[in-house]
N, C-alpha and C positions, 0 to 999 in steps of 0.2 A: 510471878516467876521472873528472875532475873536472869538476862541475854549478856553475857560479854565474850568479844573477840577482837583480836587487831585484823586489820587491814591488810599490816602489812607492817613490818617492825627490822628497821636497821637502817645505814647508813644514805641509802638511797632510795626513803622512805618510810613514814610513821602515820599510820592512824590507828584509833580503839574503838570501838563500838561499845556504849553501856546500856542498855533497855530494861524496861518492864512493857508489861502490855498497856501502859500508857500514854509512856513519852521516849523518847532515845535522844542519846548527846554523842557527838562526837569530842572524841582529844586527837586534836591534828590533823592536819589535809597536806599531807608530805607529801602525796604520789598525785598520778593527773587527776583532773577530773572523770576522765570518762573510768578510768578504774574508779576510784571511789563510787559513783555509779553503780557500775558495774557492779561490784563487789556487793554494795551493798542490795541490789536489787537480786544479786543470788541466794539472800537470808530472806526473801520477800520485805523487806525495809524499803518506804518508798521516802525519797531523796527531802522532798518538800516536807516531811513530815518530823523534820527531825526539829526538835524542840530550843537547841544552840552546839556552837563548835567550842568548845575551848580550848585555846590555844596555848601549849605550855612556854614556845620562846620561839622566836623569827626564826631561824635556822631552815635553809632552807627543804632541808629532808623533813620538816615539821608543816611547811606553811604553803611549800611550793603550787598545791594545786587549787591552792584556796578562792585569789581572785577568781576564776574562770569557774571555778563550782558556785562561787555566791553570784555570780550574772547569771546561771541557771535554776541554783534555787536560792533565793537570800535568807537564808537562816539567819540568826542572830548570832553574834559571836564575841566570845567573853575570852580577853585578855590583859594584862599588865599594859599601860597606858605606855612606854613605849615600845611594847612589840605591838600593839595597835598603832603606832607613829609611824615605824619600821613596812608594817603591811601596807598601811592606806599609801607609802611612796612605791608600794613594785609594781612593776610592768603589769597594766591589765588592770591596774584597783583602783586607778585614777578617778573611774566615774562612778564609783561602789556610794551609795548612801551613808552619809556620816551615821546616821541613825541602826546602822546595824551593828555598830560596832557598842561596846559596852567596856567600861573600863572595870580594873579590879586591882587591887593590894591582893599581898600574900598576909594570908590570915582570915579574908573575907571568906564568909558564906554564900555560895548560890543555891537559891530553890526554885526548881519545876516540879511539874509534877507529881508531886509523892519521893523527890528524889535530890537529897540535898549534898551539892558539891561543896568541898573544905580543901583550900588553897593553903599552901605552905611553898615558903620561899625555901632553895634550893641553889648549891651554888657549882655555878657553871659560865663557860666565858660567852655570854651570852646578853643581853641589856637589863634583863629582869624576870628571870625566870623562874617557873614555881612548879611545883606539880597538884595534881589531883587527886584526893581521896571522893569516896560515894558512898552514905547512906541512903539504902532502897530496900523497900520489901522485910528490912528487919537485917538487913546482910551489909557489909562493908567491904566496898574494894580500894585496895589501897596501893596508889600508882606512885611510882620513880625513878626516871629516867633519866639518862643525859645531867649525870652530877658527879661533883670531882670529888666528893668525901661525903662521910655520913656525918649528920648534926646532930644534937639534939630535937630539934625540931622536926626531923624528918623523921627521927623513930616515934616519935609522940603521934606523927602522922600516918604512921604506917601501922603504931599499935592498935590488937583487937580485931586486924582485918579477915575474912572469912577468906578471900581471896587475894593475895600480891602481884601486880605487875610489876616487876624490878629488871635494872638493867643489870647485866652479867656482857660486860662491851670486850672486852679481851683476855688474853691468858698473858700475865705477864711477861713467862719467857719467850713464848712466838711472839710477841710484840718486839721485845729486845734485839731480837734474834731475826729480825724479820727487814724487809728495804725501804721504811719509812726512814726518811732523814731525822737527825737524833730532836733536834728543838719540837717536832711532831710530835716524836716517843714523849717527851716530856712534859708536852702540852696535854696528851691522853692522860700522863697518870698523873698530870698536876691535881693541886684542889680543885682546879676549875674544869675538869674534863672527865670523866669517866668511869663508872666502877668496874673492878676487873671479878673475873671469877672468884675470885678470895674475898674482894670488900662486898660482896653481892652474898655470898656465906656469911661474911662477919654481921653483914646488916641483919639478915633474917636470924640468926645469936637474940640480936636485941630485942626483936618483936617476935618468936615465938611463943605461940599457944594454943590451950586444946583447941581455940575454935577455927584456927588457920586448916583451912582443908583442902588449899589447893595454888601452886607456888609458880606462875607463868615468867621465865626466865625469859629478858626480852633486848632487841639492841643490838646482838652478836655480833660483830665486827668479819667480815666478809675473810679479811687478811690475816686477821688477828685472835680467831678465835674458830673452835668446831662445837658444836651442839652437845659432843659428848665430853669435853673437859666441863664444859660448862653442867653439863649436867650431873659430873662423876663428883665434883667440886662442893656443891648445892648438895648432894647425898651424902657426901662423906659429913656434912656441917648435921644435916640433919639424923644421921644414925649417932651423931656422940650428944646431941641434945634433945631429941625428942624421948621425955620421960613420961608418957601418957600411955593408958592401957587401950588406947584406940588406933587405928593405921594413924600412919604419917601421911604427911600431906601430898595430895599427888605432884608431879613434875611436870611440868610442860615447857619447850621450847617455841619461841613465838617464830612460825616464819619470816623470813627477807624479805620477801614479794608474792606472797598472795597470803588469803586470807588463813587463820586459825583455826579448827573445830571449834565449833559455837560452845562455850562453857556456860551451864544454867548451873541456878544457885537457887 
């Protein structure tokens, strides 16, 4: 059986949880340590036992609570050679073991347990960021967050998936419309910043299919976005393309700051 849930998903804050009765990985340690803890010890997940972190890009909603989690449990931790640069310089990681760290290219394969992660570069103003797809148990989950445009590569990455974690970060006219200074707005919907409710529709256009059964919209922008454009947005994409004599894929909204119902596959 396969376990997914975030942590916690937006601006001041990201982490995922993927399991089998195996092994578990985390993607991200954005929030503190003692929530990640926390959180994770309310799914009975004990902290030391997690198998690696992967880290999609330094930003600190992604990395923040990382040092002070790896001096309590040192997991292994797999990222792009400089957002490993980026972390071994923050506050707290000074005296972290070179050896936990792990480098990776976007395109590389990792394998634990029975559970093989597939890295794909992703563009965002960031030093080298990628995100993460998961084959486990026979199922794919297919993550992408924190990017300013869809590539080809990123649909290759997300095609086939059983389940999508996608960002859905704004609604373009409350952003417009809204009291970020305008080089901000600009930087959100540049190539290198963000998918909005509409390129978050367009993407899953590209990668739908019968075996998609389950569409976690994730990232929401506090100021910038509500749960329900985002979701009205994501439904209206998927009632004019879904052609299959089976339901359509469920919906879910990733919370802000605490954890998600646990989704098994």
């Amino acid at each position: 059986m396969v376990r997914f849930f975030s942590l916690a998903s937006g601006s001041s804050g990201n982490s995922i949880y993927v399991g089998t009765e195996r092994t578990g990985i985390l993607v991200d340690a954005g929030i503190s340590a003692k929530k990640l803890e926390g959180f994770l010890l309310s799914q009975f997940i004990r902290p030391e036992e997690l198998s690696g972190i992967l880290i999609t890009h330094e930003h600190g909603d992604h990395v923040g609570g990382l040092p002070v989690f790896l001096k309590r449990y040192p997991v292994p931790v797999y990222a792009t050679a400089a957002t490993i640069s980026y972390i071994r310089h923050m506050k707290g990681a000074e005296n972290l073991s070179e050896e936990l760290f792990h480098a990776i290219k976007p395109g590389d394969e990792i394998t634990f347990d029975g559970i093989t992660v597939q890295t794909c570069k992703i563009m965002h103003d960031a030093k080298d960021p990628v995100a993460y797809s998961f084959l486990l148990d026979g199922k794919k989950i297919g993550m992408a967050t924190d990017l300013g445009c869809i590539t080809p590569e990123v649909v290759k990455h997300l095609s086939d998936a059983d389940l999508l974690y996608l960002e859905s970060n704004y609604d373009r006219y409350m952003l417009l419309a809204g009291p970020y200074p305008y080089p901000l707005k600009q930087r959100i919907m540049g190539d290198h910043g963000h998918l909005s409710n509409e390129d978050s529709a367009r993407l899953v256009s590209h990668v739908i299919h019968e075996k998609l059964r389950c569409i976690v919209l994730a990232h929401l922008s506090k100021e910038n976005n509500v749960p329900d454009l985002a979701l009205i947005t994501m439904k209206n994409e998927l009632d004019g393309a879904w052609n299959y004599d089976i339901p359509k894929p469920r919906l879910v909204v990733a919370p802000r700051d605490v954890p998600m119902d646990v989704i098994t596959l």
